[in-house]
Backbone as XML, in Angstrom:
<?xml version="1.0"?>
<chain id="A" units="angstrom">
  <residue number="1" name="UNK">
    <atom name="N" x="58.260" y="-161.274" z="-18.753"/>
    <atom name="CA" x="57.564" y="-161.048" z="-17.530"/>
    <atom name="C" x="56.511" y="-162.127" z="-17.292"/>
  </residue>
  <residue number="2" name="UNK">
    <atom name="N" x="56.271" y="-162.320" z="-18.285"/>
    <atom name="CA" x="55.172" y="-163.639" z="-17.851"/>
    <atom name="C" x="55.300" y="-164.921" z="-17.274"/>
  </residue>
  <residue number="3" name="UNK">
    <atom name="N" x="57.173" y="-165.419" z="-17.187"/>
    <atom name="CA" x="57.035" y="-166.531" z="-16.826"/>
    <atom name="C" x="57.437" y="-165.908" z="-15.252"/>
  </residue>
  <residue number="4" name="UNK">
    <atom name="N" x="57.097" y="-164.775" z="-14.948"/>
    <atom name="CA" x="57.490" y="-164.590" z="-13.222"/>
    <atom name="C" x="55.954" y="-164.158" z="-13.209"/>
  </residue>
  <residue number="5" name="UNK">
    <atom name="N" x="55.237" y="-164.388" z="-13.825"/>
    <atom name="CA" x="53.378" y="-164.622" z="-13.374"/>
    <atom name="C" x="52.833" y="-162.936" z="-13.767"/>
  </residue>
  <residue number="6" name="UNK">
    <atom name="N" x="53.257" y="-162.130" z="-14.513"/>
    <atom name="CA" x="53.245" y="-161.108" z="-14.637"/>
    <atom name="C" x="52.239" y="-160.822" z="-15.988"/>
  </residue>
  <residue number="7" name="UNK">
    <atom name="N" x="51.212" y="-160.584" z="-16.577"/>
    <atom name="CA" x="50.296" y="-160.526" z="-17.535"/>
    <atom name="C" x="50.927" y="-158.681" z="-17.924"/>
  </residue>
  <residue number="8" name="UNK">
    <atom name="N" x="51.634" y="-158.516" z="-19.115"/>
    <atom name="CA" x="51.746" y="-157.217" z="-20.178"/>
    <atom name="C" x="51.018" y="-157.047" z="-21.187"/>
  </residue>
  <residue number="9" name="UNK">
    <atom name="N" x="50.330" y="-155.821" z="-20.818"/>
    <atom name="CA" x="49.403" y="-155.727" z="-22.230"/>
    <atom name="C" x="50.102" y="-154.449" z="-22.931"/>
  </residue>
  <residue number="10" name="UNK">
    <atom name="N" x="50.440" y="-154.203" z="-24.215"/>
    <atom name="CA" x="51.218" y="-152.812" z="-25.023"/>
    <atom name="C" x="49.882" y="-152.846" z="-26.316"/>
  </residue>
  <residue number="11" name="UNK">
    <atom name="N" x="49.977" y="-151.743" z="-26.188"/>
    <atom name="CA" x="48.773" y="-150.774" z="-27.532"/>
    <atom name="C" x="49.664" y="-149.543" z="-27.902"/>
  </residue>
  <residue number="12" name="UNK">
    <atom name="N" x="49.830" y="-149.090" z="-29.398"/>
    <atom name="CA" x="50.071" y="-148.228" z="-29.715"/>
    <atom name="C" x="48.723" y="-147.164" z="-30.243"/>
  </residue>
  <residue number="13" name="UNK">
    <atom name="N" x="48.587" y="-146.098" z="-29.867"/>
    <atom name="CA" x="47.854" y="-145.278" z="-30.127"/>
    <atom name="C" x="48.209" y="-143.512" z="-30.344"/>
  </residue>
  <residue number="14" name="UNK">
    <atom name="N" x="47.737" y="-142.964" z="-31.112"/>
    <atom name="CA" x="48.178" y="-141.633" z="-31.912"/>
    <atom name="C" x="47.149" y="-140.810" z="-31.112"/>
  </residue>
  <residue number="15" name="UNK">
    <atom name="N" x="47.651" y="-139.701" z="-30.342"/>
    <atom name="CA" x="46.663" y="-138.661" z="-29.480"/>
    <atom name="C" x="47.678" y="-137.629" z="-28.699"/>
  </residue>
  <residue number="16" name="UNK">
    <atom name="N" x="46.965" y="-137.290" z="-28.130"/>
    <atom name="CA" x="48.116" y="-136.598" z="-26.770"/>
    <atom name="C" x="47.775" y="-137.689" z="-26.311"/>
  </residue>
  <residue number="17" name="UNK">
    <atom name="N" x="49.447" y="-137.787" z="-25.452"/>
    <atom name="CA" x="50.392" y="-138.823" z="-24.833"/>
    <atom name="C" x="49.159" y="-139.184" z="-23.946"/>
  </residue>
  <residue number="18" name="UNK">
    <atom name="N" x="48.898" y="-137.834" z="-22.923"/>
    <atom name="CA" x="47.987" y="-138.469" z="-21.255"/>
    <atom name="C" x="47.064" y="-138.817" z="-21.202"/>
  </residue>
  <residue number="19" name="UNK">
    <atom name="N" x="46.097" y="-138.381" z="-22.379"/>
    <atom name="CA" x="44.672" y="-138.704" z="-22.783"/>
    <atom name="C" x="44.807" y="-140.139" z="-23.594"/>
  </residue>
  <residue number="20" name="UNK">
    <atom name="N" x="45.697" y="-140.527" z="-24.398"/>
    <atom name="CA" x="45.569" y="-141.864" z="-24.957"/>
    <atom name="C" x="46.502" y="-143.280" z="-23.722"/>
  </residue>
  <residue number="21" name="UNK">
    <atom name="N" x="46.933" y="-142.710" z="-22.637"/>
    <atom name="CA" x="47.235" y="-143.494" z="-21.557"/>
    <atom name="C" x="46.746" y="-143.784" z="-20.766"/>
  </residue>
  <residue number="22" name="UNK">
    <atom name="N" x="45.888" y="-142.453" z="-20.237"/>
    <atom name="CA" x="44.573" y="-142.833" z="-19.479"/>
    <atom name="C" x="43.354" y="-144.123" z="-20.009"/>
  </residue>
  <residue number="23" name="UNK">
    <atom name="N" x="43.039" y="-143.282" z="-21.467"/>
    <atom name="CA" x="42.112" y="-144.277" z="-22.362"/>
    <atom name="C" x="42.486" y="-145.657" z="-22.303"/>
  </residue>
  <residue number="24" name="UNK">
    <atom name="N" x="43.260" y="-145.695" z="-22.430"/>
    <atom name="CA" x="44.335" y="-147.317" z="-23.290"/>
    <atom name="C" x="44.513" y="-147.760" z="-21.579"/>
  </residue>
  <residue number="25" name="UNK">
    <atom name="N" x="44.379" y="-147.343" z="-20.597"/>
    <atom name="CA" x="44.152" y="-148.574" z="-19.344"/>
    <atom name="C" x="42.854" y="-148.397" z="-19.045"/>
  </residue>
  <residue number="26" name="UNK">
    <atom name="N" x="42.157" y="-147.631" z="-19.687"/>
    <atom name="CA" x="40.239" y="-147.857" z="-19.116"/>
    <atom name="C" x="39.827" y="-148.384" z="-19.866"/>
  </residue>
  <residue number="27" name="UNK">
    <atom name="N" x="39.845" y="-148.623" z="-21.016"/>
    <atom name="CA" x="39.854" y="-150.152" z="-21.769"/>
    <atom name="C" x="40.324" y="-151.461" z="-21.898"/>
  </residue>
  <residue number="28" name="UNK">
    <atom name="N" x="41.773" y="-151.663" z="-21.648"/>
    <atom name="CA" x="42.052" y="-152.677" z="-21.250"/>
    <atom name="C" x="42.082" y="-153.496" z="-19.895"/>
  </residue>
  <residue number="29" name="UNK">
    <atom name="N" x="41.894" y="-152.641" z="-19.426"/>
    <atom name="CA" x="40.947" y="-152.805" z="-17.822"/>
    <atom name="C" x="42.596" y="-152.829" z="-17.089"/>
  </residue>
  <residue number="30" name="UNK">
    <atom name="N" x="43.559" y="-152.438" z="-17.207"/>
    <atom name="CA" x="44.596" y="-152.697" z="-16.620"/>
    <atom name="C" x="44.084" y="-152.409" z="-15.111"/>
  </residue>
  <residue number="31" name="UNK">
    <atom name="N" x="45.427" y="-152.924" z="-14.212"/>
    <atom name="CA" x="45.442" y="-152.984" z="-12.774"/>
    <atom name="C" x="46.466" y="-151.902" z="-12.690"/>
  </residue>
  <residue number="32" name="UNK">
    <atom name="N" x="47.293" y="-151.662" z="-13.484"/>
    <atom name="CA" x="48.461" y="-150.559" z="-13.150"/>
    <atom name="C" x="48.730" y="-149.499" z="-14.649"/>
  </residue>
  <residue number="33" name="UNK">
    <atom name="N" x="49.499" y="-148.632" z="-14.301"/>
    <atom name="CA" x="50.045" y="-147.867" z="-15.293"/>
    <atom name="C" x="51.441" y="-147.725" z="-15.041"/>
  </residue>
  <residue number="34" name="UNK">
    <atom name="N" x="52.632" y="-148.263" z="-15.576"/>
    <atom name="CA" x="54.155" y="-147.877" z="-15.270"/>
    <atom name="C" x="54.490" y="-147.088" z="-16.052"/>
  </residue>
  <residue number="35" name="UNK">
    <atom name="N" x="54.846" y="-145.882" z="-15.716"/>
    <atom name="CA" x="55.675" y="-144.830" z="-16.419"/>
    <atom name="C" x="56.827" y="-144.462" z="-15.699"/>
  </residue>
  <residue number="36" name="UNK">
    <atom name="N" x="57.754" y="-144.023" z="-16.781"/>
    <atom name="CA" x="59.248" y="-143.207" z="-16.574"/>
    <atom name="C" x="59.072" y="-142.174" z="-16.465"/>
  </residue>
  <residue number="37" name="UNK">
    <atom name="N" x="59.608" y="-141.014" z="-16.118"/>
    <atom name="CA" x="59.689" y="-139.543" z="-16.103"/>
    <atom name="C" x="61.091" y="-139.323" z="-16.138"/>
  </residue>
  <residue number="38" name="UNK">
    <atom name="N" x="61.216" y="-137.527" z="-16.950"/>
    <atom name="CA" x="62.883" y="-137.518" z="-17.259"/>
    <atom name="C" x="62.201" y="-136.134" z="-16.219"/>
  </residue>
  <residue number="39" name="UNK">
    <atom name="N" x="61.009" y="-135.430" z="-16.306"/>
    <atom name="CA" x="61.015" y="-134.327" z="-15.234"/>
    <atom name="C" x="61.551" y="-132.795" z="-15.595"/>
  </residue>
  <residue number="40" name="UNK">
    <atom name="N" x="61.650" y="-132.528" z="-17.336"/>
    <atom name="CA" x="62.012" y="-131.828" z="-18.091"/>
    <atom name="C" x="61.693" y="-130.681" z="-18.554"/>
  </residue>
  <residue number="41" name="UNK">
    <atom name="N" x="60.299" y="-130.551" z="-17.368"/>
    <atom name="CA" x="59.201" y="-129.497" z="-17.858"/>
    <atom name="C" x="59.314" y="-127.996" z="-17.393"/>
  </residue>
  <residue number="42" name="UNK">
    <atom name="N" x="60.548" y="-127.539" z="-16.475"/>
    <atom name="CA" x="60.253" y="-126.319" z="-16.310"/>
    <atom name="C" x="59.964" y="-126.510" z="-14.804"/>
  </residue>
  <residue number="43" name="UNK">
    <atom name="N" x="60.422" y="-125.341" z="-14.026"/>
    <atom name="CA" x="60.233" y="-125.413" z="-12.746"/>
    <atom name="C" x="58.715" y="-125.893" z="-12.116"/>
  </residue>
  <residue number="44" name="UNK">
    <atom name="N" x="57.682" y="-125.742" z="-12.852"/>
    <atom name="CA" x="56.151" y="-126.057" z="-12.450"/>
    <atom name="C" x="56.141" y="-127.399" z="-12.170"/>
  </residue>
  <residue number="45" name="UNK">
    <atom name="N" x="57.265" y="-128.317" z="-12.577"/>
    <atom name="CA" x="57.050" y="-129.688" z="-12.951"/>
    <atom name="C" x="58.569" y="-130.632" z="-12.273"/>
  </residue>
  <residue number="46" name="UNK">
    <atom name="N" x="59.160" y="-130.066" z="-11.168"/>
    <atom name="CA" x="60.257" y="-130.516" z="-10.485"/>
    <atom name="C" x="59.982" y="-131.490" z="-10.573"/>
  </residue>
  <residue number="47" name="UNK">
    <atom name="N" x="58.687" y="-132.347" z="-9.651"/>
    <atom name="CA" x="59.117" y="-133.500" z="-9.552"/>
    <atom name="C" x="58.721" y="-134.591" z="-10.449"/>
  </residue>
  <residue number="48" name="UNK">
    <atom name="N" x="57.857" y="-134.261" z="-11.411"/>
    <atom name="CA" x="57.429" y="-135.648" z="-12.371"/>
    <atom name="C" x="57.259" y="-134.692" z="-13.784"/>
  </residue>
  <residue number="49" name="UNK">
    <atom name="N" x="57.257" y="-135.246" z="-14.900"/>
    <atom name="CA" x="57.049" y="-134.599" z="-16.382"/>
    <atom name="C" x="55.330" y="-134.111" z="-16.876"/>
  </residue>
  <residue number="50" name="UNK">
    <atom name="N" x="55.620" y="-133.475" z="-17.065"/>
    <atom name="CA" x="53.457" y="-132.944" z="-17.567"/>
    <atom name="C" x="53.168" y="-134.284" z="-18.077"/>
  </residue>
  <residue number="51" name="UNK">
    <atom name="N" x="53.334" y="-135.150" z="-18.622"/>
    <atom name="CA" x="52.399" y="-136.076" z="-19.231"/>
    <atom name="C" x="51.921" y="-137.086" z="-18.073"/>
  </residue>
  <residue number="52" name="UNK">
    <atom name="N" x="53.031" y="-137.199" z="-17.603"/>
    <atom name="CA" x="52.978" y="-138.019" z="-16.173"/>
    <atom name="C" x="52.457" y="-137.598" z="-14.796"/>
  </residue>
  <residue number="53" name="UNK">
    <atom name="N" x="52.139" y="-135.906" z="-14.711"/>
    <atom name="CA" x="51.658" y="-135.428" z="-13.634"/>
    <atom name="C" x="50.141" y="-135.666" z="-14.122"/>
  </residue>
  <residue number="54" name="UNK">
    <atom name="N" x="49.972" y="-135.363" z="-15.717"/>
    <atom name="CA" x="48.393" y="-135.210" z="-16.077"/>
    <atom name="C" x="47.510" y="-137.052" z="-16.062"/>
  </residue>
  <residue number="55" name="UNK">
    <atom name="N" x="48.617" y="-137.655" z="-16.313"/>
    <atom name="CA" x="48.002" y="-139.539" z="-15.789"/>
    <atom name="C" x="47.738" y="-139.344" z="-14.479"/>
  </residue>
  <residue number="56" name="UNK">
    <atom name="N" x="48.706" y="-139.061" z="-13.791"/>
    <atom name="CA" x="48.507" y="-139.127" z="-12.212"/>
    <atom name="C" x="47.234" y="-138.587" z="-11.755"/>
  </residue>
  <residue number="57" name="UNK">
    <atom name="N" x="46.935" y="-137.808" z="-12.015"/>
    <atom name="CA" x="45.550" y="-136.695" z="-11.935"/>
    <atom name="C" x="44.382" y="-137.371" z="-12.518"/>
  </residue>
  <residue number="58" name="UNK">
    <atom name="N" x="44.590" y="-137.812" z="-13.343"/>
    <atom name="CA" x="43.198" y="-138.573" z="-13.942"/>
    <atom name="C" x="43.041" y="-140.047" z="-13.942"/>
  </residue>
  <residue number="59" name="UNK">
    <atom name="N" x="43.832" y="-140.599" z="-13.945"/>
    <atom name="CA" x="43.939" y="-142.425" z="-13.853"/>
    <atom name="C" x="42.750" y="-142.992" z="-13.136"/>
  </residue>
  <residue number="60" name="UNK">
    <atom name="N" x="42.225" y="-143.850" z="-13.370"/>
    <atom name="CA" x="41.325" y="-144.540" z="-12.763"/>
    <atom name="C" x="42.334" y="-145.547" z="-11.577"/>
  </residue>
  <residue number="61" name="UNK">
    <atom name="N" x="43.409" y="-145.942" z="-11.820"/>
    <atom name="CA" x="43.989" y="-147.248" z="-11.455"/>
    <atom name="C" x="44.981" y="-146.354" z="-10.936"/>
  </residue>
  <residue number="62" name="UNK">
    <atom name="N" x="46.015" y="-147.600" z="-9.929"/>
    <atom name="CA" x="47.659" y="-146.747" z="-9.438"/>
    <atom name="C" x="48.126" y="-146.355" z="-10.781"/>
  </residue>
  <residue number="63" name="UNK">
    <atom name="N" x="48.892" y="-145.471" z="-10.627"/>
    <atom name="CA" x="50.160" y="-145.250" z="-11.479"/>
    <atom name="C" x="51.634" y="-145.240" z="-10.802"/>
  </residue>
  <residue number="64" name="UNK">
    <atom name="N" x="52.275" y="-146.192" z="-11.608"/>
    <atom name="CA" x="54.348" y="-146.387" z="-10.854"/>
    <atom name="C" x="55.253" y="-145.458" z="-10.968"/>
  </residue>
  <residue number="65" name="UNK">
    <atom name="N" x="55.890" y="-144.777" z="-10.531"/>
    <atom name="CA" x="56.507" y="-143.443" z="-11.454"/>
    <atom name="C" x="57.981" y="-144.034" z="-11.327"/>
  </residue>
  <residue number="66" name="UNK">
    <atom name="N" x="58.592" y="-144.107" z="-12.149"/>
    <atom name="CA" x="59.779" y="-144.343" z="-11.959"/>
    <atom name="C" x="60.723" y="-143.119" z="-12.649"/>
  </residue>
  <residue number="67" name="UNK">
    <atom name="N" x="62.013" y="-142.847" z="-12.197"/>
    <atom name="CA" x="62.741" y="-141.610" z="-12.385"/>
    <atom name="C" x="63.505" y="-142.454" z="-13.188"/>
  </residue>
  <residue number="68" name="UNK">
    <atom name="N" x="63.701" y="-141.757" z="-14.611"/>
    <atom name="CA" x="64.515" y="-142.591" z="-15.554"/>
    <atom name="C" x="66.410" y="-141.881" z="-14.924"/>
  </residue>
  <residue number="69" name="UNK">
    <atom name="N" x="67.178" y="-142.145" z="-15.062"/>
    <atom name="CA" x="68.781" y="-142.220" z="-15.023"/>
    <atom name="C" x="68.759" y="-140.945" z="-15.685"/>
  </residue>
  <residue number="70" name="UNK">
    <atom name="N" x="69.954" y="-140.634" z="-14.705"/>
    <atom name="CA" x="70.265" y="-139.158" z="-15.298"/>
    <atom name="C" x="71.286" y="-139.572" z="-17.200"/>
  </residue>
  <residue number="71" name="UNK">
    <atom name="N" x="71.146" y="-138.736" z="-18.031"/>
    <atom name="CA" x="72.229" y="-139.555" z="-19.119"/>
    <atom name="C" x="73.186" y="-138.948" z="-18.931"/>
  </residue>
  <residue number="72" name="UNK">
    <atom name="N" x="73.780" y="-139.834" z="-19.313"/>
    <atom name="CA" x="75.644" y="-139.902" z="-19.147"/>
    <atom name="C" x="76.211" y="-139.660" z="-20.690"/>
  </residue>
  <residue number="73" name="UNK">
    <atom name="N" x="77.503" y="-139.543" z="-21.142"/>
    <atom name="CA" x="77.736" y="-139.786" z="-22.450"/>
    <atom name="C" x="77.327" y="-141.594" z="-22.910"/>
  </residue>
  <residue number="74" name="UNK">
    <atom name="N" x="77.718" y="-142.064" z="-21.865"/>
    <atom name="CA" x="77.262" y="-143.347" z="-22.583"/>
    <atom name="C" x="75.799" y="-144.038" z="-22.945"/>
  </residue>
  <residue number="75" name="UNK">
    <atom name="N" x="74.651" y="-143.066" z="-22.622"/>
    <atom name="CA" x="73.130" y="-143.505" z="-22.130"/>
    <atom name="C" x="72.892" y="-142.363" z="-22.769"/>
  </residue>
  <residue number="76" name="UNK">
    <atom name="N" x="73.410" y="-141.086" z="-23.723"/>
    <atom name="CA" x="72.183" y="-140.330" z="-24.711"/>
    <atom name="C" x="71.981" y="-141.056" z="-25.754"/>
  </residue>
  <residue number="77" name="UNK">
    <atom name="N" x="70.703" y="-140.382" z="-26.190"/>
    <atom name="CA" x="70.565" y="-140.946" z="-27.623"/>
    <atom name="C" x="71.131" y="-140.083" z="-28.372"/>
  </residue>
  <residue number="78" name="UNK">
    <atom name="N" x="70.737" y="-140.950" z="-29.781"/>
    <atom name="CA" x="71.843" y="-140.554" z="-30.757"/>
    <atom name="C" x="70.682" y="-139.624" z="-31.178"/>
  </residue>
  <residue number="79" name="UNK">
    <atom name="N" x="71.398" y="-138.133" z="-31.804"/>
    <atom name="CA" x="70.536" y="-137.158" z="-32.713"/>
    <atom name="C" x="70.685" y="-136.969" z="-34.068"/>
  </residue>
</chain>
């Protein structure tokens, strides 16, 4: 991504997921947050996944939501 002018910053951090995503772009001062959603949560949560509704809600910055692909046999993971 960088040679299309694009600056990625990745941190791994151990917490709940929404609270260490929120944190980890109010420190690195990000401009965005991109997340996937599979949307898995139970009718309360049709359109985006709890971790991703609870960023959305608290973020200082945009957040991207992108809808990950429904899986197919060829796109599960392996168990």
């Amino acid at each position: 991504m960088k040679s299309k002018g694009v600056n990625v910053k990745t941190k791994v951090a151990i917490g709940k997921a929404r609270e260490e995503i929120v944190k980890a772009a109010d420190e690195l001062k990000v401009d965005l947050i991109a997340m996937s959603t599979h949307g898995r949560s139970g009718l309360s949560r049709l359109t985006f996944g709890s971790i991703t509704d609870k960023v959305l809600r608290t973020a200082n910055v945009p957040v991207l939501v992108v809808r990950a692909p429904k899986e197919t046999e060829n796109t599960k993971p392996a168990r």
